[in-house]
PQR file of N, CA, C, O and H, with PARSE charges and radii, in Angstrom:
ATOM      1  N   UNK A   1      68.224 109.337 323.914 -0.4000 1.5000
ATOM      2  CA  UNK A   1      67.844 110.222 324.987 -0.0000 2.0000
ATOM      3  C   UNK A   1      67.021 109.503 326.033  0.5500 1.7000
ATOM      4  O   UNK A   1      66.414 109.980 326.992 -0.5500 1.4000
ATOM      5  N   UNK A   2      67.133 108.304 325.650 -0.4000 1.5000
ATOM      6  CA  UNK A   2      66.343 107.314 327.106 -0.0000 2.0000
ATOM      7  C   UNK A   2      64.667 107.638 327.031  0.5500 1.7000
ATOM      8  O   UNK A   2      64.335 108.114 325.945 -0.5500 1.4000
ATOM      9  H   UNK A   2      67.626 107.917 324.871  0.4000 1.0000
ATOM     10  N   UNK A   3      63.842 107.502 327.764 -0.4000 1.5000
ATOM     11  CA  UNK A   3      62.297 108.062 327.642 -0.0000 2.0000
ATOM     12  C   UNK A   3      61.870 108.996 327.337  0.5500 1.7000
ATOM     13  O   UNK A   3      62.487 110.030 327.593 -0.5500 1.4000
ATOM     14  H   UNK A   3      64.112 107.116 328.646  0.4000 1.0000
ATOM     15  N   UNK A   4      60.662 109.041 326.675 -0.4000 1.5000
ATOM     16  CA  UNK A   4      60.143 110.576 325.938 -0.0000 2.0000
ATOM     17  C   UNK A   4      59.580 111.074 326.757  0.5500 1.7000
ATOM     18  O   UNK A   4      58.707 110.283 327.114 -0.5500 1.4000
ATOM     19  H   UNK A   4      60.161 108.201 326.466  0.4000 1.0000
ATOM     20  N   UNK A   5      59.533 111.957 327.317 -0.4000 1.5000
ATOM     21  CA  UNK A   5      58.721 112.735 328.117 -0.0000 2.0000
ATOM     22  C   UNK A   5      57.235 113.088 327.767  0.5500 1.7000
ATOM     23  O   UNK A   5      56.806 112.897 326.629 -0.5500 1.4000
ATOM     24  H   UNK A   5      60.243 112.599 327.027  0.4000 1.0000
ATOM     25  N   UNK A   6      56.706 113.442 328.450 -0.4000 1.5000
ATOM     26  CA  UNK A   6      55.067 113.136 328.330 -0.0000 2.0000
ATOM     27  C   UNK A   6      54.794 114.661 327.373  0.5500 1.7000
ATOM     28  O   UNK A   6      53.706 114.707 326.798 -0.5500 1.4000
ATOM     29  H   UNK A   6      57.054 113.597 329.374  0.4000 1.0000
ATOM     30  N   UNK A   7      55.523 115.600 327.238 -0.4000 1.5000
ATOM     31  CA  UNK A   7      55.198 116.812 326.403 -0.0000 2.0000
ATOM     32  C   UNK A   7      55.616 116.493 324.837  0.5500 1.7000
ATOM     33  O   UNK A   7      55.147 117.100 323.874 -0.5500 1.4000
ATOM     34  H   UNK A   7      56.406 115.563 327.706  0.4000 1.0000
ATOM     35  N   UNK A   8      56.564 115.449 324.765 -0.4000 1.5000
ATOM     36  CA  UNK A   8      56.617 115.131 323.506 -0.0000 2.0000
ATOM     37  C   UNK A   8      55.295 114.235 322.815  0.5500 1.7000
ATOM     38  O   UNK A   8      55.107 114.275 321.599 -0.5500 1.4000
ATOM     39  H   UNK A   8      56.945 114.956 325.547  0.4000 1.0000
ATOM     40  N   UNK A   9      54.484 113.497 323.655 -0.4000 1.5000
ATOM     41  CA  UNK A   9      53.356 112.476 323.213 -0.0000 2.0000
ATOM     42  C   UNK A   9      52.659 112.819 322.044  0.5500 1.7000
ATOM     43  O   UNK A   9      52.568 112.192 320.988 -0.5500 1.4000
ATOM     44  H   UNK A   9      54.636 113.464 324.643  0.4000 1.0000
ATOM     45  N   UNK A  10      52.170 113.921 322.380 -0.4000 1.5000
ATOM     46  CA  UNK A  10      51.439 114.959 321.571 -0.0000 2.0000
ATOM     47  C   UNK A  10      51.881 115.225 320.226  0.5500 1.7000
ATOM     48  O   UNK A  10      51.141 114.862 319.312 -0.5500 1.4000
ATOM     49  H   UNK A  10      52.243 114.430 323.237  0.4000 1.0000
ATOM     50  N   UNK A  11      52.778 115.699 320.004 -0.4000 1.5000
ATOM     51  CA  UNK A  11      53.102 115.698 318.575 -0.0000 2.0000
ATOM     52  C   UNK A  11      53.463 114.749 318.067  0.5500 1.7000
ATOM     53  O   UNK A  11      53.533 114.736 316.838 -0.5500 1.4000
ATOM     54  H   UNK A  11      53.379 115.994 320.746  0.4000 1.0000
ATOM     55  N   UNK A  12      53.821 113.616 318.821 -0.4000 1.5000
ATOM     56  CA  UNK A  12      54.560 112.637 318.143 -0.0000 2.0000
ATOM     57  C   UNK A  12      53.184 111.582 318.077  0.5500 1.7000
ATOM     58  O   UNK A  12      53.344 110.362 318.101 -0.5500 1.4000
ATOM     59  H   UNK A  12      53.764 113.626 319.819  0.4000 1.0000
ATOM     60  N   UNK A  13      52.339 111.972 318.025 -0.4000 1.5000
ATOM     61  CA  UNK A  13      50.848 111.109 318.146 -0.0000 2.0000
ATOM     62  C   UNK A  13      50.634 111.349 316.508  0.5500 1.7000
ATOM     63  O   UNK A  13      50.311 110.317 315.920 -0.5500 1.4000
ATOM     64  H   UNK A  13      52.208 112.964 318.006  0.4000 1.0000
ATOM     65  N   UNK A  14      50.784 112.759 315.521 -0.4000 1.5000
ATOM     66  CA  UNK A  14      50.809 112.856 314.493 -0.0000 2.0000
ATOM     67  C   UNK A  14      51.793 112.472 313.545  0.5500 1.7000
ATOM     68  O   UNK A  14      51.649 112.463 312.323 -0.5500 1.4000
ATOM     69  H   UNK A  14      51.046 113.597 315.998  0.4000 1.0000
ATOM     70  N   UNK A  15      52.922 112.120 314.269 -0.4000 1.5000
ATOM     71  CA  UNK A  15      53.799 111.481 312.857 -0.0000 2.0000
ATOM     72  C   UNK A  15      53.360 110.789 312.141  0.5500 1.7000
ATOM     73  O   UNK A  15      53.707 110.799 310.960 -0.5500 1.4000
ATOM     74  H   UNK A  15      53.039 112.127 315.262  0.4000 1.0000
ATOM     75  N   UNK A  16      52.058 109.600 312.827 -0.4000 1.5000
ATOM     76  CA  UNK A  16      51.804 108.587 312.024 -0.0000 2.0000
ATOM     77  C   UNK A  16      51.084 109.403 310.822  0.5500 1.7000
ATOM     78  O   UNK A  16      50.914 108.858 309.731 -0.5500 1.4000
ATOM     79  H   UNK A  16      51.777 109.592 313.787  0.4000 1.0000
ATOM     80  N   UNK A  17      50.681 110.698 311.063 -0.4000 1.5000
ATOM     81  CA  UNK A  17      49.793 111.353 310.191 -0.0000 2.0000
ATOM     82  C   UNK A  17      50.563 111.849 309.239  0.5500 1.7000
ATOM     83  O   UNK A  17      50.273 111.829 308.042 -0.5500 1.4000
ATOM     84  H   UNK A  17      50.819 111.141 311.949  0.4000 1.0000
ATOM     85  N   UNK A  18      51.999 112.512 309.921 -0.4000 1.5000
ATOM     86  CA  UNK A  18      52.720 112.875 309.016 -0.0000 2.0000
ATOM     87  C   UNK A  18      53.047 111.591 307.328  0.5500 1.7000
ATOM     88  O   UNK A  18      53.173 111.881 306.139 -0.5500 1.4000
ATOM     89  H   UNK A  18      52.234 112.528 310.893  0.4000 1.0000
ATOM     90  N   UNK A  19      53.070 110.433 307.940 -0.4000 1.5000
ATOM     91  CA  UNK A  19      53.931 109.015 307.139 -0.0000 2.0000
ATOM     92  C   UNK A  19      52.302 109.140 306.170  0.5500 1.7000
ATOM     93  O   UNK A  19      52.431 108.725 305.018 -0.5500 1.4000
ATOM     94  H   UNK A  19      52.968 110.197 308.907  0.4000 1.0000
ATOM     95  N   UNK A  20      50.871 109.651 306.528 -0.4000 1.5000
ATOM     96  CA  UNK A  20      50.010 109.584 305.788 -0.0000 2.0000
ATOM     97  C   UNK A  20      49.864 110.380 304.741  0.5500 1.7000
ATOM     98  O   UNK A  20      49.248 110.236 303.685 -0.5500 1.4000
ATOM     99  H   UNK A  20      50.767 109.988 307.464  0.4000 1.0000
ATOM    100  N   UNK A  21      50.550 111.289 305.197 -0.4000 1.5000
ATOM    101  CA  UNK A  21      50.306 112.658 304.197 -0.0000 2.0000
ATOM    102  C   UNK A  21      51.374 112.454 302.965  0.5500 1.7000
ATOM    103  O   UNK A  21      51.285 113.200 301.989 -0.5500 1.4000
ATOM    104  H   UNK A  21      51.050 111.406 306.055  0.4000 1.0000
ATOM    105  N   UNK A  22      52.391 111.428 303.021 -0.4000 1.5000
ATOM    106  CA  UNK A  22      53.113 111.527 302.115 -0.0000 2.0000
ATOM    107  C   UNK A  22      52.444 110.186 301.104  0.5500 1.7000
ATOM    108  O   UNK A  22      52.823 109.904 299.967 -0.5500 1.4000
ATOM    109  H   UNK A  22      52.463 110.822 303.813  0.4000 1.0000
ATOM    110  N   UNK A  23      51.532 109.605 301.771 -0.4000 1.5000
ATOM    111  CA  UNK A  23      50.943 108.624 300.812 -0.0000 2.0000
ATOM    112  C   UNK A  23      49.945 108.829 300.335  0.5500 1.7000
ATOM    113  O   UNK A  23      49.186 107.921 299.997 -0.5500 1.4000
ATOM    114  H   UNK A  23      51.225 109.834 302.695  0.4000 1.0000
ATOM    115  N   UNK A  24      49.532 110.830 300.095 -0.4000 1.5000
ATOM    116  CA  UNK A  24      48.799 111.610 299.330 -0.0000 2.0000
ATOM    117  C   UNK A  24      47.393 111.784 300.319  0.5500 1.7000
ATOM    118  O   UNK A  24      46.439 112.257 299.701 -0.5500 1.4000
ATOM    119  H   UNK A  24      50.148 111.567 300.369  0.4000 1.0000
ATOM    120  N   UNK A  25      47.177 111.513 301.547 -0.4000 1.5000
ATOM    121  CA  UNK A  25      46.239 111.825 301.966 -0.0000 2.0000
ATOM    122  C   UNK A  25      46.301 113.662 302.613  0.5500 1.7000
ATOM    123  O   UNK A  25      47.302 114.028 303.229 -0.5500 1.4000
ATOM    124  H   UNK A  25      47.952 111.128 302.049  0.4000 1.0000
ATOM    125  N   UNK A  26      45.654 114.200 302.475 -0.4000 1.5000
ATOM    126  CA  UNK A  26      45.781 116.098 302.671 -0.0000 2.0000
ATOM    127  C   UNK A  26      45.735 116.133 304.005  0.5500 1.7000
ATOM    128  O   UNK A  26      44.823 115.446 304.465 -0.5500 1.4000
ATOM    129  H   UNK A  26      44.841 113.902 301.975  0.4000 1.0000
ATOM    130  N   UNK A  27      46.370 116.670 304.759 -0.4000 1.5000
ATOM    131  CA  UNK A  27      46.600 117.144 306.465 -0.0000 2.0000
ATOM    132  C   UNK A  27      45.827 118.589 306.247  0.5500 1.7000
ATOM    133  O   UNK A  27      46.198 119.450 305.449 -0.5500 1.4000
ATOM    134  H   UNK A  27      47.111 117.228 304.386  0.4000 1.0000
ATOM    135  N   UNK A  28      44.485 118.697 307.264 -0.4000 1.5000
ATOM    136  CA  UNK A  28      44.340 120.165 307.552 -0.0000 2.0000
ATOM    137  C   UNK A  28      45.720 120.931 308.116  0.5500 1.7000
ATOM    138  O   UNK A  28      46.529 120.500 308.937 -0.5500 1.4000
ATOM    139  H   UNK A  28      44.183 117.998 307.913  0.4000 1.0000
ATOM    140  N   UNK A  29      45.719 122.125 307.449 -0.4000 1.5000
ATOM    141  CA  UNK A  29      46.543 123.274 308.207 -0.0000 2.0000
ATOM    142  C   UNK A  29      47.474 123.108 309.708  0.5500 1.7000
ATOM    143  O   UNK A  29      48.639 122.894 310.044 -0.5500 1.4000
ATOM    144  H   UNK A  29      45.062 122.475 306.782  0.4000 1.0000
ATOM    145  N   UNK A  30      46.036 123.378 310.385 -0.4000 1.5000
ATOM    146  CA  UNK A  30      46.882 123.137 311.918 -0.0000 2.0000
ATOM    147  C   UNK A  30      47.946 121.783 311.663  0.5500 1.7000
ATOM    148  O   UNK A  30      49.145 122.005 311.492 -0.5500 1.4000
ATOM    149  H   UNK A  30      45.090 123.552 310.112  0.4000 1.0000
ATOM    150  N   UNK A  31      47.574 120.809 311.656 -0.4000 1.5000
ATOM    151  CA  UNK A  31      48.440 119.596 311.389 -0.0000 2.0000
ATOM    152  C   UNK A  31      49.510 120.275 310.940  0.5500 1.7000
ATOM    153  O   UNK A  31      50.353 120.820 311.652 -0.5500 1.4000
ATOM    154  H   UNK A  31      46.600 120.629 311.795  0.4000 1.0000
ATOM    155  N   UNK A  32      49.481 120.243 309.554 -0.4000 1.5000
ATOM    156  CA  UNK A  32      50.672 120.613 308.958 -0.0000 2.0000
ATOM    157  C   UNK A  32      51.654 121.212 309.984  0.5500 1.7000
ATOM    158  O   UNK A  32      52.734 120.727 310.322 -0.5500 1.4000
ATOM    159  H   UNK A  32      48.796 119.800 308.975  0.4000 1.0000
ATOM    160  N   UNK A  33      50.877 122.775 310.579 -0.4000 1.5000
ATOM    161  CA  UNK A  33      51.982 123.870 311.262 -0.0000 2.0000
ATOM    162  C   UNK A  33      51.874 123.170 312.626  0.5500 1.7000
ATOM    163  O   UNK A  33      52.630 123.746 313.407 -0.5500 1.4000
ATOM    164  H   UNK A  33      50.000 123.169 310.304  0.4000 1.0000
ATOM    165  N   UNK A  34      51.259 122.200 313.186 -0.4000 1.5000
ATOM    166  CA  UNK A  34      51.752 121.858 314.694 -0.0000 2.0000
ATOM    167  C   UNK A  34      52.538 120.445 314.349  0.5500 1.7000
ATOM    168  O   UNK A  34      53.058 119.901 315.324 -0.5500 1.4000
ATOM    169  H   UNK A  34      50.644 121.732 312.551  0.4000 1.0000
ATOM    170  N   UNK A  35      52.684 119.779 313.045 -0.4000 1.5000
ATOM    171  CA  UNK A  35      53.984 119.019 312.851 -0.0000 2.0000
ATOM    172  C   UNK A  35      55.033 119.869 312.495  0.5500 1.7000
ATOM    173  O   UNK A  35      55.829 119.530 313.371 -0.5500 1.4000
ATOM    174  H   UNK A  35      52.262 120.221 312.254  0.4000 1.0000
ATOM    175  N   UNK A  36      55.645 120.763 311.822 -0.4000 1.5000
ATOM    176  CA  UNK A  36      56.563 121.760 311.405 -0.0000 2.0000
ATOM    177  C   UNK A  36      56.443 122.501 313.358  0.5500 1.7000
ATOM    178  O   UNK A  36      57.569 122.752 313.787 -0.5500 1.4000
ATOM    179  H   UNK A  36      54.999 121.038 311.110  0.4000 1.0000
ATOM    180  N   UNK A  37      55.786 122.676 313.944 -0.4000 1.5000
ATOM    181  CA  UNK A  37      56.153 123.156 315.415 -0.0000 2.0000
ATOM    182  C   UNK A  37      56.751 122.203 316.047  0.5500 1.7000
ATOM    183  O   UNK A  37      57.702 122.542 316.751 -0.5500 1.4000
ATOM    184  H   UNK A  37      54.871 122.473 313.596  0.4000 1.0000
ATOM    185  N   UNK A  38      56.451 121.021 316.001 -0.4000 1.5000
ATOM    186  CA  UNK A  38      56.848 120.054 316.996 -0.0000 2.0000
ATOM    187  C   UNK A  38      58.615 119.552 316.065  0.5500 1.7000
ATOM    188  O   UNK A  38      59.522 119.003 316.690 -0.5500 1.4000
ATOM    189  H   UNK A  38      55.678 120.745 315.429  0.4000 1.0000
ATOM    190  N   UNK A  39      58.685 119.794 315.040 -0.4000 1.5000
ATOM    191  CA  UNK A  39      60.233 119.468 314.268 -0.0000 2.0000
ATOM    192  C   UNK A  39      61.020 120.608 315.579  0.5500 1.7000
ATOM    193  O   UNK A  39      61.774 120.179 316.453 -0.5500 1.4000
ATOM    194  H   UNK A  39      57.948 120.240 314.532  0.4000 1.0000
ATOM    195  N   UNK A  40      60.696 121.795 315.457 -0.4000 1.5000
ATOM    196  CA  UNK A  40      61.419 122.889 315.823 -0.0000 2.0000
ATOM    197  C   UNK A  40      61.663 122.963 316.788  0.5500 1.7000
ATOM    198  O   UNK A  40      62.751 123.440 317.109 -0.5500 1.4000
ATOM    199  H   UNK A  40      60.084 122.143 314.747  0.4000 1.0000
ATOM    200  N   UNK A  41      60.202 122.253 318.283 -0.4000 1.5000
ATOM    201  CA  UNK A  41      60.106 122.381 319.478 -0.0000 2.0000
ATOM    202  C   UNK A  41      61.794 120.967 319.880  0.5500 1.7000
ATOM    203  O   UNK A  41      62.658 120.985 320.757 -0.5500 1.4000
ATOM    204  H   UNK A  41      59.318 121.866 318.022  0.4000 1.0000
ATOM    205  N   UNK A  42      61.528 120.016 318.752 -0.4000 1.5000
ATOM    206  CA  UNK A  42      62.961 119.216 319.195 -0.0000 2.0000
ATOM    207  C   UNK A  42      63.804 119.449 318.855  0.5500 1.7000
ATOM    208  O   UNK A  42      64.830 119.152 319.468 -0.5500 1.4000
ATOM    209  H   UNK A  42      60.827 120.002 318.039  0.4000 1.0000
ATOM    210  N   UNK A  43      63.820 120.248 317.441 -0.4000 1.5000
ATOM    211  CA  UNK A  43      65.315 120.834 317.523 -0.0000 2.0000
ATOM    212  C   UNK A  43      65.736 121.842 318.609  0.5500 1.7000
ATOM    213  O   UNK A  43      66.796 121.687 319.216 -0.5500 1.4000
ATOM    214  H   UNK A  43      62.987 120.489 316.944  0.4000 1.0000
ATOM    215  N   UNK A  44      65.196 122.516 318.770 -0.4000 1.5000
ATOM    216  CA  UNK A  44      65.227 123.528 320.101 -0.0000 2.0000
ATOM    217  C   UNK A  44      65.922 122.865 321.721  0.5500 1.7000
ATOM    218  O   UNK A  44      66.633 123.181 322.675 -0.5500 1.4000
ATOM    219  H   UNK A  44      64.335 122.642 318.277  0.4000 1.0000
ATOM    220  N   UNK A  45      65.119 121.769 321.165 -0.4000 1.5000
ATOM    221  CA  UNK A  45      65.095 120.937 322.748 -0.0000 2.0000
ATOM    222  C   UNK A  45      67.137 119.977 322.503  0.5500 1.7000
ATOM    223  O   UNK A  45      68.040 119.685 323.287 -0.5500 1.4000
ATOM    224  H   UNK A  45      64.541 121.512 320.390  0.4000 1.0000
ATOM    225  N   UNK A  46      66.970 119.874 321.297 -0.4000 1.5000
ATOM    226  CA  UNK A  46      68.840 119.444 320.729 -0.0000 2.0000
ATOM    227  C   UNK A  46      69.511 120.408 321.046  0.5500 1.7000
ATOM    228  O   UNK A  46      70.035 120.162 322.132 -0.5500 1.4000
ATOM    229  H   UNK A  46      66.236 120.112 320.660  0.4000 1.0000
ATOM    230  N   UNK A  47      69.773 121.352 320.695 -0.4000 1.5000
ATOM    231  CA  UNK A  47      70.359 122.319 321.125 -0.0000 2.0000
ATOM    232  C   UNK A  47      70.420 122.891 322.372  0.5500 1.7000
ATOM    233  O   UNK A  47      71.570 123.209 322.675 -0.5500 1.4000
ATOM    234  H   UNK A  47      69.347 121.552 319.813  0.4000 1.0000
ATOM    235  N   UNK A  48      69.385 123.191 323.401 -0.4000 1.5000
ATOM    236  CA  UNK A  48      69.547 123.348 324.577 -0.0000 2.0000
ATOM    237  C   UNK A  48      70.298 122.408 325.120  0.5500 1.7000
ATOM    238  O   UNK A  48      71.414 122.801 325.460 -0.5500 1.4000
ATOM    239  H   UNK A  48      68.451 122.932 323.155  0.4000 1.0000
ATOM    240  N   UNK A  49      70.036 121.198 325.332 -0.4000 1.5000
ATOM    241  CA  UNK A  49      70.666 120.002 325.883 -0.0000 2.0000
ATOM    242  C   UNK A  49      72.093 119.859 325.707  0.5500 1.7000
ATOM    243  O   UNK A  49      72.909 119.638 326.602 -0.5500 1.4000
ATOM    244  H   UNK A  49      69.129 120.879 325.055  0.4000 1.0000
ATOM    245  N   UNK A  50      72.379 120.041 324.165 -0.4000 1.5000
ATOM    246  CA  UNK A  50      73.917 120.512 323.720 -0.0000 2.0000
ATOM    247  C   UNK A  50      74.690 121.735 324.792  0.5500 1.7000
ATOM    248  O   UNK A  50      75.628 121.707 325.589 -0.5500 1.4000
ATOM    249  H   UNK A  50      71.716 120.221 323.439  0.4000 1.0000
ATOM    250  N   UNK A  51      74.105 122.366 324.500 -0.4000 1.5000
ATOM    251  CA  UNK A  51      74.616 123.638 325.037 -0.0000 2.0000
ATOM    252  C   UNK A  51      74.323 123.615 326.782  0.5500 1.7000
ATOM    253  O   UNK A  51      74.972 124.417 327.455 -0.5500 1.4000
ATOM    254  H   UNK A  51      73.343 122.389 323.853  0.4000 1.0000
ATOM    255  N   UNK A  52      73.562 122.894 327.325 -0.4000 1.5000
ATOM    256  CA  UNK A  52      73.566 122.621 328.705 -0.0000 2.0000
ATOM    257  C   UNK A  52      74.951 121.642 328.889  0.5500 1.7000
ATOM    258  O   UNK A  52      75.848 121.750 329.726 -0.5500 1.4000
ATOM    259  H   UNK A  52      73.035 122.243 326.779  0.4000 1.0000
ATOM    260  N   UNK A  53      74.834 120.931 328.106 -0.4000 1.5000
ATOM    261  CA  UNK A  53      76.272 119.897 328.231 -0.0000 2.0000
ATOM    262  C   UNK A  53      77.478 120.540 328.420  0.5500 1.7000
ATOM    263  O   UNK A  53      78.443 120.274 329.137 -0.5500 1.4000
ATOM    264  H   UNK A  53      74.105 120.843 327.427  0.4000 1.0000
ATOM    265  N   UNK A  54      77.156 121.774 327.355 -0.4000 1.5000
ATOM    266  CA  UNK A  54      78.637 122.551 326.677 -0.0000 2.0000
ATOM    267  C   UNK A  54      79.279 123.374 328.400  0.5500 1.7000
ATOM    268  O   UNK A  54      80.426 123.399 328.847 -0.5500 1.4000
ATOM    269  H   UNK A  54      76.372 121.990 326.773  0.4000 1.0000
ATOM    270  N   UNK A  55      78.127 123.883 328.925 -0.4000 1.5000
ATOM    271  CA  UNK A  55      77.837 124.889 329.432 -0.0000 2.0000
ATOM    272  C   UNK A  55      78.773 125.007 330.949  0.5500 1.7000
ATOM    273  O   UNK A  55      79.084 126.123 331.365 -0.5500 1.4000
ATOM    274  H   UNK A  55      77.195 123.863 328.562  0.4000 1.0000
ATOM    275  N   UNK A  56      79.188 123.695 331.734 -0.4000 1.5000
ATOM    276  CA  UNK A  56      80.218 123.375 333.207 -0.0000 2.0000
ATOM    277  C   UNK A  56      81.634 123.599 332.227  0.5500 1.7000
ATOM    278  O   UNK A  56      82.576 124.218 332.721 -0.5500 1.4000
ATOM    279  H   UNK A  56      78.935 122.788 331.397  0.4000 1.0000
ATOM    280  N   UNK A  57      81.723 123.116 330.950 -0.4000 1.5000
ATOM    281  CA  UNK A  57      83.546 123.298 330.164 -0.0000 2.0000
ATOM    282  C   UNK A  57      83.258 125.124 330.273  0.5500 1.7000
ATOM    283  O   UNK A  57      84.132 125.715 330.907 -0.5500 1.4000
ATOM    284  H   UNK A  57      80.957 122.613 330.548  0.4000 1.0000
ATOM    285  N   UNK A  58      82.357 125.812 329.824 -0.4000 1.5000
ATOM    286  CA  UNK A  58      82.395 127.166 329.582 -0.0000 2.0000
ATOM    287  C   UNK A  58      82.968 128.051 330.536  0.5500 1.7000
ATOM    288  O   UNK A  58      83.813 128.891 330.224 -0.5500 1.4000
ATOM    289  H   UNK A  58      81.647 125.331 329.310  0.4000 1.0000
ATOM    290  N   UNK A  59      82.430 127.850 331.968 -0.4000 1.5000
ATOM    291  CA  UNK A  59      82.302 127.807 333.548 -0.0000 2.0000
ATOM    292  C   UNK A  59      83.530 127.515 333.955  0.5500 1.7000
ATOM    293  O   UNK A  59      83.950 127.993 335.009 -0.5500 1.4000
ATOM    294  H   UNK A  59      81.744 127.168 332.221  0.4000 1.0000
ATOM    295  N   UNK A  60      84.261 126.721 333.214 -0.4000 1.5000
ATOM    296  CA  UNK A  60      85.677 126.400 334.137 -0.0000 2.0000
ATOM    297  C   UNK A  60      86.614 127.066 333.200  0.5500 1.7000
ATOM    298  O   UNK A  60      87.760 127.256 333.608 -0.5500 1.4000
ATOM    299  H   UNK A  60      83.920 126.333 332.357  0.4000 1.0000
ATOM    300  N   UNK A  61      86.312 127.427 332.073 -0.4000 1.5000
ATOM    301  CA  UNK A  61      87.344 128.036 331.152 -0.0000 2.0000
ATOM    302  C   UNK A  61      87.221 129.686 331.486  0.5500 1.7000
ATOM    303  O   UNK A  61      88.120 130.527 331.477 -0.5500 1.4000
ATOM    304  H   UNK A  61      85.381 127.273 331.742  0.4000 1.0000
ATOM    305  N   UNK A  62      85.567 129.870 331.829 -0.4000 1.5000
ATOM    306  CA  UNK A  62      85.802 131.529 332.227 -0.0000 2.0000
ATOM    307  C   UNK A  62      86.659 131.944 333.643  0.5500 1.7000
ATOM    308  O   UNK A  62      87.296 132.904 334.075 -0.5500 1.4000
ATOM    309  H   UNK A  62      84.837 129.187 331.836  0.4000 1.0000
ATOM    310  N   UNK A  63      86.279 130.680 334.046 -0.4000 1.5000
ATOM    311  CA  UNK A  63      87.175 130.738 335.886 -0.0000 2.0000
ATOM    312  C   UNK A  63      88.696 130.800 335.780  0.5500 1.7000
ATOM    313  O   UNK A  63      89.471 131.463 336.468 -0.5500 1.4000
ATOM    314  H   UNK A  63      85.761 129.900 333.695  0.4000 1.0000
ATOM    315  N   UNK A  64      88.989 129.868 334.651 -0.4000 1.5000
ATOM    316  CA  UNK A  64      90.682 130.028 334.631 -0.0000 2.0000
ATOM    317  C   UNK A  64      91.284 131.051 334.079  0.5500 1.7000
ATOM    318  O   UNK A  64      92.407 131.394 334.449 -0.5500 1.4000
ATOM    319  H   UNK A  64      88.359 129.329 334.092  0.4000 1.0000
ATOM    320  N   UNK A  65      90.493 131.794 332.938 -0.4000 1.5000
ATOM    321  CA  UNK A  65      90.591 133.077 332.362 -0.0000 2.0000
ATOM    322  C   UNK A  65      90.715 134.306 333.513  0.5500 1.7000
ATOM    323  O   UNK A  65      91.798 134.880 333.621 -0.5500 1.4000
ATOM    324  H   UNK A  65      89.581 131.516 332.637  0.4000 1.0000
ATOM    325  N   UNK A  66      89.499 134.723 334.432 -0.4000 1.5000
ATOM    326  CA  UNK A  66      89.326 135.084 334.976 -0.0000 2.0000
ATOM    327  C   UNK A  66      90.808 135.155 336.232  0.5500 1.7000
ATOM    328  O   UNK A  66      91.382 136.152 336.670 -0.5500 1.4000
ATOM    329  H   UNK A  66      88.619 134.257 334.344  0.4000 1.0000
ATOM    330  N   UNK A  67      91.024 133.903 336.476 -0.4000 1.5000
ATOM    331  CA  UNK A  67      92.467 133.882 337.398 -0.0000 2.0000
ATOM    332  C   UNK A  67      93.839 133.840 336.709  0.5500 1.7000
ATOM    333  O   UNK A  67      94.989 133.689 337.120 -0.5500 1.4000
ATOM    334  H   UNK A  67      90.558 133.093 336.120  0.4000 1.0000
ATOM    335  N   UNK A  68      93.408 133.989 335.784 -0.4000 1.5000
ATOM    336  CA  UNK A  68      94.972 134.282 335.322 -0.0000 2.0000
ATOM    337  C   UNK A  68      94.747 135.933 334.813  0.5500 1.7000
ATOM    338  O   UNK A  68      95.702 136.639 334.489 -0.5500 1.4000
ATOM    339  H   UNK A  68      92.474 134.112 335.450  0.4000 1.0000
ATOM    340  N   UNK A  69      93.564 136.325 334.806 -0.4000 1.5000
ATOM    341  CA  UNK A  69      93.794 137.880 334.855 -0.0000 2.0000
ATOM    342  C   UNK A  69      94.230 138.760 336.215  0.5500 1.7000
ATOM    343  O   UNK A  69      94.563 139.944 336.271 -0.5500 1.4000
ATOM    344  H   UNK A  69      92.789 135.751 335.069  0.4000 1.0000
ATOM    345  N   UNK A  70      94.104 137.697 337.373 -0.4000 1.5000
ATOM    346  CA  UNK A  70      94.248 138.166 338.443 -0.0000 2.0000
ATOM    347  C   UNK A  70      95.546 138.290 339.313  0.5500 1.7000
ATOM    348  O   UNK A  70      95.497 138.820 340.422 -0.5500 1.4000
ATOM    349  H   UNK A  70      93.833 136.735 337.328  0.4000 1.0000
TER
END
């Protein structure tokens, strides 16, 4: 996806915390649920992008639909 954008920094500042927590050190709460937010905020952000891609084929298939009803 080429450069991260500056809204991703932020969560991705805790992964390293995340790679800690599995080598038994305890993450307060928030951590935990603003790493499990930031998984979701990029899957979210996959899917839009998908579906923005999808979205000019959709546009030309409703147009040809549309004229052949006409």
């Amino acid at each position: 996806m080429g450069q991260k954008n500056d809204r991703w920094r932020v969560g991705d500042l805790f992964l390293g915390l995340s790679d800690q927590s599995q080598n038994g050190l305890e993450l307060p709460q928030f951590v935990v649920e603003l790493l499990q937010f930031n998984d979701e905020l990029h899957q979210f952000n996959d899917e839009f992008l998908q579906f923005k891609g999808e979205s000019p084929q959709f546009n030309d298939e409703l147009r040809q639909f549309d004229d052949e009803l006409r």
